[in-house]
Backbone bond lengths (Angstrom), bond angles and torsions (degrees), N, CA, C in turn:
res aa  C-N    CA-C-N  psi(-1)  N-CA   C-N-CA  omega(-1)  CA-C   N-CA-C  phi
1 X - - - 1.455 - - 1.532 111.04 -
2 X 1.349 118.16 -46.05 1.316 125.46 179.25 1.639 96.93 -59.89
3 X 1.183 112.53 -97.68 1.527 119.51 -178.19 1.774 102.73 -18.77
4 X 1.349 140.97 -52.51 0.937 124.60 -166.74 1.732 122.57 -70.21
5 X 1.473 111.35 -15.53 1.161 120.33 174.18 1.119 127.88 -106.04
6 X 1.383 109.31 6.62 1.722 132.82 151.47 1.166 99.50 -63.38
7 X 1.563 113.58 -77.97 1.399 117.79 -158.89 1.603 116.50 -61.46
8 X 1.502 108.20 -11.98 1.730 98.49 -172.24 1.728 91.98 -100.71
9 X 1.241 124.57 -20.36 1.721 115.63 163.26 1.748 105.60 -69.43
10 X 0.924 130.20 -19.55 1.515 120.44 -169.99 1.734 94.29 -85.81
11 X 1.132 120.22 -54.81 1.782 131.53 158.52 0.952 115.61 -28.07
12 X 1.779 126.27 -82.82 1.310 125.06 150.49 1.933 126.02 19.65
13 X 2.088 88.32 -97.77 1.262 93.72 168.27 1.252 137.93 -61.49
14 X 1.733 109.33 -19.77 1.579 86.32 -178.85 1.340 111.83 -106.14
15 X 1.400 121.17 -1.38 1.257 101.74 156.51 1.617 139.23 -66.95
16 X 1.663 110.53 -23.61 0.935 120.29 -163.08 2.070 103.22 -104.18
17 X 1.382 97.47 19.29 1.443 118.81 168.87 1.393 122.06 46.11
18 X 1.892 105.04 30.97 1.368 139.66 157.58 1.463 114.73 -37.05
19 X 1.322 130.84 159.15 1.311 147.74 144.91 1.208 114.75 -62.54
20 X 1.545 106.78 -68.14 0.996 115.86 -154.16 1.839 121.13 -170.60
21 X 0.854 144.63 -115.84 1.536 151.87 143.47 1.439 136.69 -159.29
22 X 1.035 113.64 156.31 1.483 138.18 -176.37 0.988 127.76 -116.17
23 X 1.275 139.67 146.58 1.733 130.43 -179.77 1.795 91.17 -172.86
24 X 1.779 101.92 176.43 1.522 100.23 176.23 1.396 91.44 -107.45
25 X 1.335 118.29 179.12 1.550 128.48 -158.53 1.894 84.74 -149.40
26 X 1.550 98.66 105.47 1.563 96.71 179.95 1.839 104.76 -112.35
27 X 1.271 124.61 3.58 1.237 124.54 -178.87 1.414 120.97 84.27
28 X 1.809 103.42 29.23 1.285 108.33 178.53 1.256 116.86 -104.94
29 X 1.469 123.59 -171.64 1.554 128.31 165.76 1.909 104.23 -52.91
30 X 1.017 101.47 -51.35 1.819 109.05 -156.46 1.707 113.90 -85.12
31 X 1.293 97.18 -37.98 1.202 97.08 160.76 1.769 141.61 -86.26
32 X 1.724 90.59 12.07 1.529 104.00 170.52 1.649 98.72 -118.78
33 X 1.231 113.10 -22.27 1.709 104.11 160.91 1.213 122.25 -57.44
34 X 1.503 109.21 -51.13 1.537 109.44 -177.13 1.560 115.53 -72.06
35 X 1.171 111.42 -24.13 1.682 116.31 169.93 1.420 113.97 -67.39
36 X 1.246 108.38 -36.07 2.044 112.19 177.69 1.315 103.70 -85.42
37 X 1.203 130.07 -2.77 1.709 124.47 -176.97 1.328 91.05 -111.03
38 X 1.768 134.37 -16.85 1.801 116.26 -175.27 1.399 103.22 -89.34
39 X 1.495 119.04 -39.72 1.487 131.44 162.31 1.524 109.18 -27.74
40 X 1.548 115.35 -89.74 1.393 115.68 165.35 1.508 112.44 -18.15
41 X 1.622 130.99 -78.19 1.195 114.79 -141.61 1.341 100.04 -83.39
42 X 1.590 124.66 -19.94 1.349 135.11 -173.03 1.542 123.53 -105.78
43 X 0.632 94.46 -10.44 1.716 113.53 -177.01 1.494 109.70 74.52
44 X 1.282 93.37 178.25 1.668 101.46 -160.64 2.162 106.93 -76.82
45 X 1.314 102.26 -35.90 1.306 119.18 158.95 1.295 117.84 -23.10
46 X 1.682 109.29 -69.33 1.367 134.32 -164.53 1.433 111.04 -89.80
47 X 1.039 142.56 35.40 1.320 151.44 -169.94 1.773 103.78 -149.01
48 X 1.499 88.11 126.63 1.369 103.58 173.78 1.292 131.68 -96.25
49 X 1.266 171.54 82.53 1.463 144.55 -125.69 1.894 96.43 -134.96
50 X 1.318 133.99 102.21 0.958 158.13 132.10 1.832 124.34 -20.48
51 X 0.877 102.29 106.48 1.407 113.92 -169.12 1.881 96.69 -104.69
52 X 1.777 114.57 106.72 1.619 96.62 -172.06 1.254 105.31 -113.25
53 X 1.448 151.58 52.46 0.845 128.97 -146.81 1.229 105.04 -67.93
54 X 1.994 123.74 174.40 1.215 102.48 -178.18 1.941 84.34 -171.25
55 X 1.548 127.65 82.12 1.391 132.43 -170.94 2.105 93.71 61.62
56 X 1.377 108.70 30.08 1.525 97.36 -157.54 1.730 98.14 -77.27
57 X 1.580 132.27 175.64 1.020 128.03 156.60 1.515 125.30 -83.68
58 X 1.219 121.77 116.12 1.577 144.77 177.10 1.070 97.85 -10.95
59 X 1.452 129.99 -59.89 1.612 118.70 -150.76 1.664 103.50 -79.66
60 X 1.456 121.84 -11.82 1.133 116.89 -176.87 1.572 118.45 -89.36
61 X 1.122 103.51 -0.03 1.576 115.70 160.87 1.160 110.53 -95.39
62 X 1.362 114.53 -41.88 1.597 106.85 -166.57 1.936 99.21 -69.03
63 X 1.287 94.49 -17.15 2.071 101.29 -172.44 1.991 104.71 -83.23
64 X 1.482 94.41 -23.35 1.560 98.30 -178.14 1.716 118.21 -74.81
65 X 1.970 95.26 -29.41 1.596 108.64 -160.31 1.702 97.96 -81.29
66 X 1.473 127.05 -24.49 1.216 142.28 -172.22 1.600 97.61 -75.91
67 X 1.263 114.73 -58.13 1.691 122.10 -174.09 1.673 90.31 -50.90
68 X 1.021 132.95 -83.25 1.409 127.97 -155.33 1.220 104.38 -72.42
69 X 1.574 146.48 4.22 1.411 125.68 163.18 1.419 106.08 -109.63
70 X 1.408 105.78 16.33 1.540 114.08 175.85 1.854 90.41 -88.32
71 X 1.474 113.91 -51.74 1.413 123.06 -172.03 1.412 121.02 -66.53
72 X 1.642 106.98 -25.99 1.476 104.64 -161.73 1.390 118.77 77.96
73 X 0.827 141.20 35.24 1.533 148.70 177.86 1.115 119.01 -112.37
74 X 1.763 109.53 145.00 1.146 95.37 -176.18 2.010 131.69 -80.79
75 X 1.453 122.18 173.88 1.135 100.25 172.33 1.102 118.33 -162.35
76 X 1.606 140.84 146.59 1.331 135.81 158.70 1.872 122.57 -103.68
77 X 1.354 102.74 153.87 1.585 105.23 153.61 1.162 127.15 -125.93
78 X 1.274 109.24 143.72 1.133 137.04 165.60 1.558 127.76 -120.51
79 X 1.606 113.49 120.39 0.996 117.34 -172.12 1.593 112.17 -94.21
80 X 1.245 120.88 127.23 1.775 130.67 176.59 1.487 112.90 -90.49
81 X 0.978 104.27 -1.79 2.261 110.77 -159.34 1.796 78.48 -66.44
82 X 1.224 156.86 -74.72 0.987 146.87 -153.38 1.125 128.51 -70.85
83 X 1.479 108.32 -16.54 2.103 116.25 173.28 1.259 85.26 -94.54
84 X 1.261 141.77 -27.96 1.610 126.74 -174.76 1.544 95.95 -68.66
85 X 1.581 99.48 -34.19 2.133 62.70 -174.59 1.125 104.56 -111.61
86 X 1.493 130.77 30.52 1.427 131.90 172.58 1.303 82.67 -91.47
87 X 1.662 143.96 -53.08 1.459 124.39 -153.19 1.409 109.37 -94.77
88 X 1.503 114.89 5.12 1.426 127.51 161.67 1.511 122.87 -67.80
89 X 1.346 100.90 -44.18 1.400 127.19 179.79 1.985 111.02 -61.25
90 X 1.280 101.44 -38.48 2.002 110.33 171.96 0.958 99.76 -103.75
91 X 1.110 138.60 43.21 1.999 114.52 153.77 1.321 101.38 -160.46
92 X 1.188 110.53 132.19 1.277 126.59 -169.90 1.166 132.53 -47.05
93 X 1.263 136.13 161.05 1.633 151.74 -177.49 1.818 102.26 -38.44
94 X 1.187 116.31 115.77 1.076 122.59 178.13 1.881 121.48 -120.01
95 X 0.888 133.47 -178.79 1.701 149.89 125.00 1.407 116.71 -11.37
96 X 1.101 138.52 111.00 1.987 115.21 171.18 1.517 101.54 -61.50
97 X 1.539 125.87 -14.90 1.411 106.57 172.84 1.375 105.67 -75.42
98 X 1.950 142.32 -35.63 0.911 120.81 -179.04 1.299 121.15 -59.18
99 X 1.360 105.12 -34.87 1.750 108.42 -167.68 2.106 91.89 -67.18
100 X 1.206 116.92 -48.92 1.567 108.86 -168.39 1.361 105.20 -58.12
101 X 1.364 129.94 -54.76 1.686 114.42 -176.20 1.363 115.23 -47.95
102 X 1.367 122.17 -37.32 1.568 116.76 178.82 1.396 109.73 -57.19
103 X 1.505 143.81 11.73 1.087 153.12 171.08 1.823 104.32 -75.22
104 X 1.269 84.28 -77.81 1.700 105.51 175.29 2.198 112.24 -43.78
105 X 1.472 107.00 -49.78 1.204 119.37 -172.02 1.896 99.67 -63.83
106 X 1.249 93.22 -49.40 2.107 92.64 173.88 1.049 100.10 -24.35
107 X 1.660 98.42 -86.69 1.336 123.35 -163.17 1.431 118.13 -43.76
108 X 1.316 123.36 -26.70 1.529 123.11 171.91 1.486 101.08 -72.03
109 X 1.252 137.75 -19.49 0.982 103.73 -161.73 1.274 108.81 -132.33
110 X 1.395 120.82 34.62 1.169 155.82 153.52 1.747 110.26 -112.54
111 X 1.195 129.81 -1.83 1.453 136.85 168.54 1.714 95.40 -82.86
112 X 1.169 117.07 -55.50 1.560 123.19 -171.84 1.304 110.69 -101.05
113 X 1.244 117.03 25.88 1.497 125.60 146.20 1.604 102.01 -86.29
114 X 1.460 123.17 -57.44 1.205 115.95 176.34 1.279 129.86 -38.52
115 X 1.929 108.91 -42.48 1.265 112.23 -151.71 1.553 94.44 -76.67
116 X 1.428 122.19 -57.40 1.548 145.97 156.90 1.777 86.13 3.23
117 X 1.653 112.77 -87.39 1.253 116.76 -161.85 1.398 95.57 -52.73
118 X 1.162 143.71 -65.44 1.562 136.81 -136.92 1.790 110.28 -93.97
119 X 1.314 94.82 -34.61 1.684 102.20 177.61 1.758 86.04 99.74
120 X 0.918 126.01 41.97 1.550 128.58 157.64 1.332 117.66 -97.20
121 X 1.227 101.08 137.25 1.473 141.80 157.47 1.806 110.76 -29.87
122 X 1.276 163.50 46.97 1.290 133.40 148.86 1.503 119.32 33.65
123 X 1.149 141.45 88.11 1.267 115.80 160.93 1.773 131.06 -98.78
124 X 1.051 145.67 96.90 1.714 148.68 -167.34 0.784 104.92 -55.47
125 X 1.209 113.59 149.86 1.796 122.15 -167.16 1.936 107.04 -111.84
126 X 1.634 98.12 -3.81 1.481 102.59 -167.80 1.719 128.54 -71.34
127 X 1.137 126.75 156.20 1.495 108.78 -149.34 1.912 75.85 -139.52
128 X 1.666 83.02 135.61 1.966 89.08 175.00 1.081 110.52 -60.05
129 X 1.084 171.43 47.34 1.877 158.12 69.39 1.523 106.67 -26.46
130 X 1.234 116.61 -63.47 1.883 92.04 172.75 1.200 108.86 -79.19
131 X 1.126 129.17 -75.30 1.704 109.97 -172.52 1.031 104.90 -11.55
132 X 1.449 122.91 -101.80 1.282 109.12 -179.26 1.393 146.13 38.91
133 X 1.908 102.15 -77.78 1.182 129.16 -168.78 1.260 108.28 -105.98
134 X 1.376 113.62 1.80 1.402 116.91 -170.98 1.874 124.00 74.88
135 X 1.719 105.71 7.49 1.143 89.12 165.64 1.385 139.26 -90.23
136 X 1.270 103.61 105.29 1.586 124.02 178.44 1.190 109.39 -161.59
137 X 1.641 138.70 176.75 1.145 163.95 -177.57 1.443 105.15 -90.21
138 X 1.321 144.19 66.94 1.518 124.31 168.09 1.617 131.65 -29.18
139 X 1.349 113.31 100.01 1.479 119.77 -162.19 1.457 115.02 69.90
140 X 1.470 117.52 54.87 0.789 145.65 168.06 1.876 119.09 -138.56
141 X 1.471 108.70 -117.16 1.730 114.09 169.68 1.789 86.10 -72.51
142 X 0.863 122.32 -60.84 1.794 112.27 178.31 1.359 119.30 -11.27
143 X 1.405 116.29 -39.16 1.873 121.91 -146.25 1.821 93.83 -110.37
144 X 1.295 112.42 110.26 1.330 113.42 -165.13 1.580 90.53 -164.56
145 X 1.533 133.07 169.02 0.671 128.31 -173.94 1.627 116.25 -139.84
146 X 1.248 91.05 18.26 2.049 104.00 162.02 2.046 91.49 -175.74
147 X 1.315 87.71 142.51 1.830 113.57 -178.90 1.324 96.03 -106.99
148 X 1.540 158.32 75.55 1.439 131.96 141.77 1.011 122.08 -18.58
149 X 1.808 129.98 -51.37 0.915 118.29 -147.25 1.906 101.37 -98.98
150 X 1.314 131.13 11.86 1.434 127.21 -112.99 1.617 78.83 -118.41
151 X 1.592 130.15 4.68 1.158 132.35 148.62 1.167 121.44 -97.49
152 X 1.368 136.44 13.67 1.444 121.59 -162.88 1.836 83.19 -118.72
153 X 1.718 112.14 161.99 1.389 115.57 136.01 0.949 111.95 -85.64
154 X 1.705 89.86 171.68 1.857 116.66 -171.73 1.828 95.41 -54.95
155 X 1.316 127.11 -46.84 1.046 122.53 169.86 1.555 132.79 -35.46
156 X 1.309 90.71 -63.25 1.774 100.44 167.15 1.490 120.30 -61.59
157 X 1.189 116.13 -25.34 1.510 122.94 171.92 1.180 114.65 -42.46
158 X 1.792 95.39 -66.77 1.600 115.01 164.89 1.177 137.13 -23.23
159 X 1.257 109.31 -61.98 1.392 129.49 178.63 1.988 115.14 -77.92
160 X 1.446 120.08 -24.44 1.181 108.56 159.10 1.674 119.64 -100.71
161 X 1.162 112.25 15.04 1.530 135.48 162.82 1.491 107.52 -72.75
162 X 1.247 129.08 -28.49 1.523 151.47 -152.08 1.641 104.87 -103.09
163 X 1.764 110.52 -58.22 1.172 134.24 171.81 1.442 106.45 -59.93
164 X 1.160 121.23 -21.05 1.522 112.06 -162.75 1.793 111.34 -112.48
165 X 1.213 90.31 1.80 1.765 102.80 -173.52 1.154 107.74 72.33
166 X 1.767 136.21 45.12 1.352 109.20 175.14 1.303 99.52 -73.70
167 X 1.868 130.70 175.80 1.179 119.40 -171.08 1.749 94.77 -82.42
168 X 1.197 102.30 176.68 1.558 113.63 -177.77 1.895 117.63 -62.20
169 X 1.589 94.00 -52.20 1.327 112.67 -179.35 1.379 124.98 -50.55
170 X 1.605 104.29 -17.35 1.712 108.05 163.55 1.211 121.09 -108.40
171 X 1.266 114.99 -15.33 1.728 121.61 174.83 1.523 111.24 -76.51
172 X 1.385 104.33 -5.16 1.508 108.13 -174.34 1.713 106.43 -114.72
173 X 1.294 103.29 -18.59 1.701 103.41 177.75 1.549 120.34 -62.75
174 X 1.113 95.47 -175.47 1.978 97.77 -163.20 1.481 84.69 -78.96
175 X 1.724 120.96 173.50 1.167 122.71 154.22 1.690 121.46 -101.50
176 X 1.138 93.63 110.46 2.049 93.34 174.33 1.469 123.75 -143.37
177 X 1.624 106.90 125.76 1.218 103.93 164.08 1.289 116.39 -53.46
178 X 1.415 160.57 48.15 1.167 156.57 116.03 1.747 112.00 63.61
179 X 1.177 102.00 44.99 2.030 126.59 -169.58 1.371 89.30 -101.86
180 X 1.164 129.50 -32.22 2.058 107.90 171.27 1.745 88.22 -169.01
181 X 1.454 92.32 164.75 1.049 103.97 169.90 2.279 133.32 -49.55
182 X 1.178 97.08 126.95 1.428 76.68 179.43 1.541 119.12 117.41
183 X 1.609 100.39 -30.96 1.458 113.58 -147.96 2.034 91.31 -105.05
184 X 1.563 89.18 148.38 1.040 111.47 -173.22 1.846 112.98 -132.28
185 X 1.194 100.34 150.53 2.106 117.64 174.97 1.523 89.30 -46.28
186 X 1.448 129.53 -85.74 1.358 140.18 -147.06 2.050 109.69 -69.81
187 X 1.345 101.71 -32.35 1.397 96.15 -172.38 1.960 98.97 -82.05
188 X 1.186 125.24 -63.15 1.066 119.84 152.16 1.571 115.69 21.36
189 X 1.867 86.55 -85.26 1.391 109.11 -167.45 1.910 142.91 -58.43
190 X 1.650 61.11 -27.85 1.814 104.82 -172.28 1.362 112.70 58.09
191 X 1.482 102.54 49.86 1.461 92.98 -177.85 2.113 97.21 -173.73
192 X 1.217 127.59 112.64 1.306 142.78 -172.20 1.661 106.72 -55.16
193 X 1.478 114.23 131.00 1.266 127.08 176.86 1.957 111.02 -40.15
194 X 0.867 108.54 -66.82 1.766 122.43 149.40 1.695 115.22 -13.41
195 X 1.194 100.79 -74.48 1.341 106.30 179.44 1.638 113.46 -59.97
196 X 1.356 107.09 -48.21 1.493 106.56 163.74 1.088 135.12 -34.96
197 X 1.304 96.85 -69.58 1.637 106.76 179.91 1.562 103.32 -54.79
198 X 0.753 130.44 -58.15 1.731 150.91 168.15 1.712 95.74 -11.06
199 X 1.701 109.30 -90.13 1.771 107.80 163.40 1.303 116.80 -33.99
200 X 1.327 114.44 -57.96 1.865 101.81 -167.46 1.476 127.42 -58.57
201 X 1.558 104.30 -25.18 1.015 133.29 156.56 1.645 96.61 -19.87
202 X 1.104 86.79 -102.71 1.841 131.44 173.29 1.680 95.67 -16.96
203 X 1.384 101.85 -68.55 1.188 100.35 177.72 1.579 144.35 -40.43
204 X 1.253 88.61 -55.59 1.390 117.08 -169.52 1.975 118.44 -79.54
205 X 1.642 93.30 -50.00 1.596 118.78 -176.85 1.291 116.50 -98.30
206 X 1.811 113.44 -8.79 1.484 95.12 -169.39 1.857 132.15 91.05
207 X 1.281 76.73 -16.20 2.181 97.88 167.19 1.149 125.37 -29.51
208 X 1.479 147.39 152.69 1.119 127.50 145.43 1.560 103.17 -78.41
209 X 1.176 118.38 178.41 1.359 124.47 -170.21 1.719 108.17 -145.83
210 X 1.439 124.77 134.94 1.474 111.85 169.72 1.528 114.49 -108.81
211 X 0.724 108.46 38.33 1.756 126.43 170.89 1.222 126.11 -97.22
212 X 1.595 132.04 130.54 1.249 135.62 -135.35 1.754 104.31 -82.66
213 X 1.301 115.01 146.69 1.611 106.57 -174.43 1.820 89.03 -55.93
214 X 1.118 149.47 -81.80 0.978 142.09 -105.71 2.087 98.68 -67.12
215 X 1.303 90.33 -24.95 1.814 114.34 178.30 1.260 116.73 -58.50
216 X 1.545 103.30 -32.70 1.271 109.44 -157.51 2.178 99.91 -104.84
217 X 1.329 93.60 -27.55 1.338 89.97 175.62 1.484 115.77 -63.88
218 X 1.777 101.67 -27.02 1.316 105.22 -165.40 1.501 112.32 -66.17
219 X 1.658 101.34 -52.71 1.780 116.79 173.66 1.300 108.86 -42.45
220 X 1.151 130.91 -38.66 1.462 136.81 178.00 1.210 127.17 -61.50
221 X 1.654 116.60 -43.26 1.001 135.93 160.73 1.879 108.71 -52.82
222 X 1.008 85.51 -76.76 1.995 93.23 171.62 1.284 121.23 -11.32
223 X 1.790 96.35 -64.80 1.503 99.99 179.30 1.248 125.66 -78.51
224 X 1.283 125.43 -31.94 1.568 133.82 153.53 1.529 117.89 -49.11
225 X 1.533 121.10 -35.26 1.841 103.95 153.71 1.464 132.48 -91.34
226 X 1.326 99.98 -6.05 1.362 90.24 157.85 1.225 149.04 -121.47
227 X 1.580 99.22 49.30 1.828 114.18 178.23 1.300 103.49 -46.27
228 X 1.271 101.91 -58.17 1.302 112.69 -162.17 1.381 108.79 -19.05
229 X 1.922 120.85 -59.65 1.098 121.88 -134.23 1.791 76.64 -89.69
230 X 1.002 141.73 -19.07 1.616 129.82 -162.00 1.870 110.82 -102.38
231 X 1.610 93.19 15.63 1.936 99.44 165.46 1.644 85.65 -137.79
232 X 1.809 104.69 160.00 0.812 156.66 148.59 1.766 106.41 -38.20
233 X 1.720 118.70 146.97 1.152 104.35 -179.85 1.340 124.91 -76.89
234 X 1.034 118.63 168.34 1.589 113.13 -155.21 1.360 96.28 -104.13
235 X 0.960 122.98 134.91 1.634 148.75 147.56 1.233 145.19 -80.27
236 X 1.808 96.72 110.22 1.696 82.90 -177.05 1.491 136.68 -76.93
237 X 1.193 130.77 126.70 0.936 122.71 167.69 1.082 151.72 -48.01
238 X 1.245 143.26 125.55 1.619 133.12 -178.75 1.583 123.67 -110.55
């Protein structure tokens, strides 16, 4: 598994006549997997690691700045907390979910500001358990332009998170997109990484599953509304 997602990031870039890569570094499981798997296929040189904070919580920088001087990679920050509330400040009364995705959407578009300058690669931090279900930001963490991880479950993450030496202290932390204080992957979801993988299982392979129908209708549901976000816009034909 490892070796195979070396070799399809080394592919990746040189077909697509890359430098190198870029991604944000939020102090999670996935986004320090995919940073220790671009290192490997790209070297430590060629790797960008993005520091975004954005109203973010402290320890998840201080967990991001450790991941990449654990790797040797290179990195910048940039802080958004002040265009978030400068572009909060002109546009009207919204959702706290509208105002939170504009977190994720920054950061995309300050990810491919980098790449623009350097001739880097995008790299997504998303792992098939959310896809899946659609958890992500469409044109936001969504908008990337290669997923390593975007075949594995949250499970498998785990386990090559382990293989790869991430340190312990993040393989063991909660999972959260980091959209407000408090907020977490599983509560969000209403439904445990475990259990997930568990349905998709089911889903996907044919599994039995020990997860309650009402769980499973729900996951189902999930992924059935959010095609949308896992195609390209649609075009009409003539």
């Amino acid at each position: 598994m490892r070796s195979k997602i070396i070799n399809w990031i080394k592919k990746q870039v040189k077909s697509s006549g890359a430098k190198g890569i870029v991604m944000g570094l939020s102090g999670g499981i996935d986004s320090s997997v995919v940073a220790a798997l671009s290192k490997e296929a790209a070297g430590k040189n060629n790797v960008l690691g993005l520091f975004l904070p954005c109203h973010s919580q402290p320890q998840d920088l201080i967990d991001a700045k450790f991941l990449a001087k654990t790797l040797g990679i290179q990195t910048k920050t940039v802080d958004l907390s002040n265009i978030f509330d400068s572009l909060t400040k002109v546009l009207p009364e919204a959702s706290p979910m509208a105002r939170a995705n504009l977190k994720p959407r920054l950061r995309m578009l300050t990810l491919y500001y980098f790449a623009n300058k350097y001739n880097y690669l995008v790299a997504g931090t998303g792992n098939k358990s959310e896809l899946s279900v659609g958890y992500f930001t469409k044109h936001g963490d969504g908008a990337n332009d290669i997923l390593p991880i975007g075949g594995l479950l949250k499970k498998q993450v785990v386990l090559l998170a382990k293989e790869l030496g991430i340190p312990e202290q993040i393989i063991k932390k909660t999972p959260t997109a980091g959209l407000w204080p408090g907020q977490t992957d599983e509560k969000e979801m209403g439904i445990t990484y475990p259990e997930l993988d568990d349905i998709l299982d089911c889903m996907f392979k044919g599994k039995r599953h020990s997860v309650s129908k009402i769980k499973v209708s729900k996951v189902v549901n999930m992924h059935r509304l959010s095609e949308h976000k896992r195609q390209g816009p649609r075009i009409c034909l003539i």
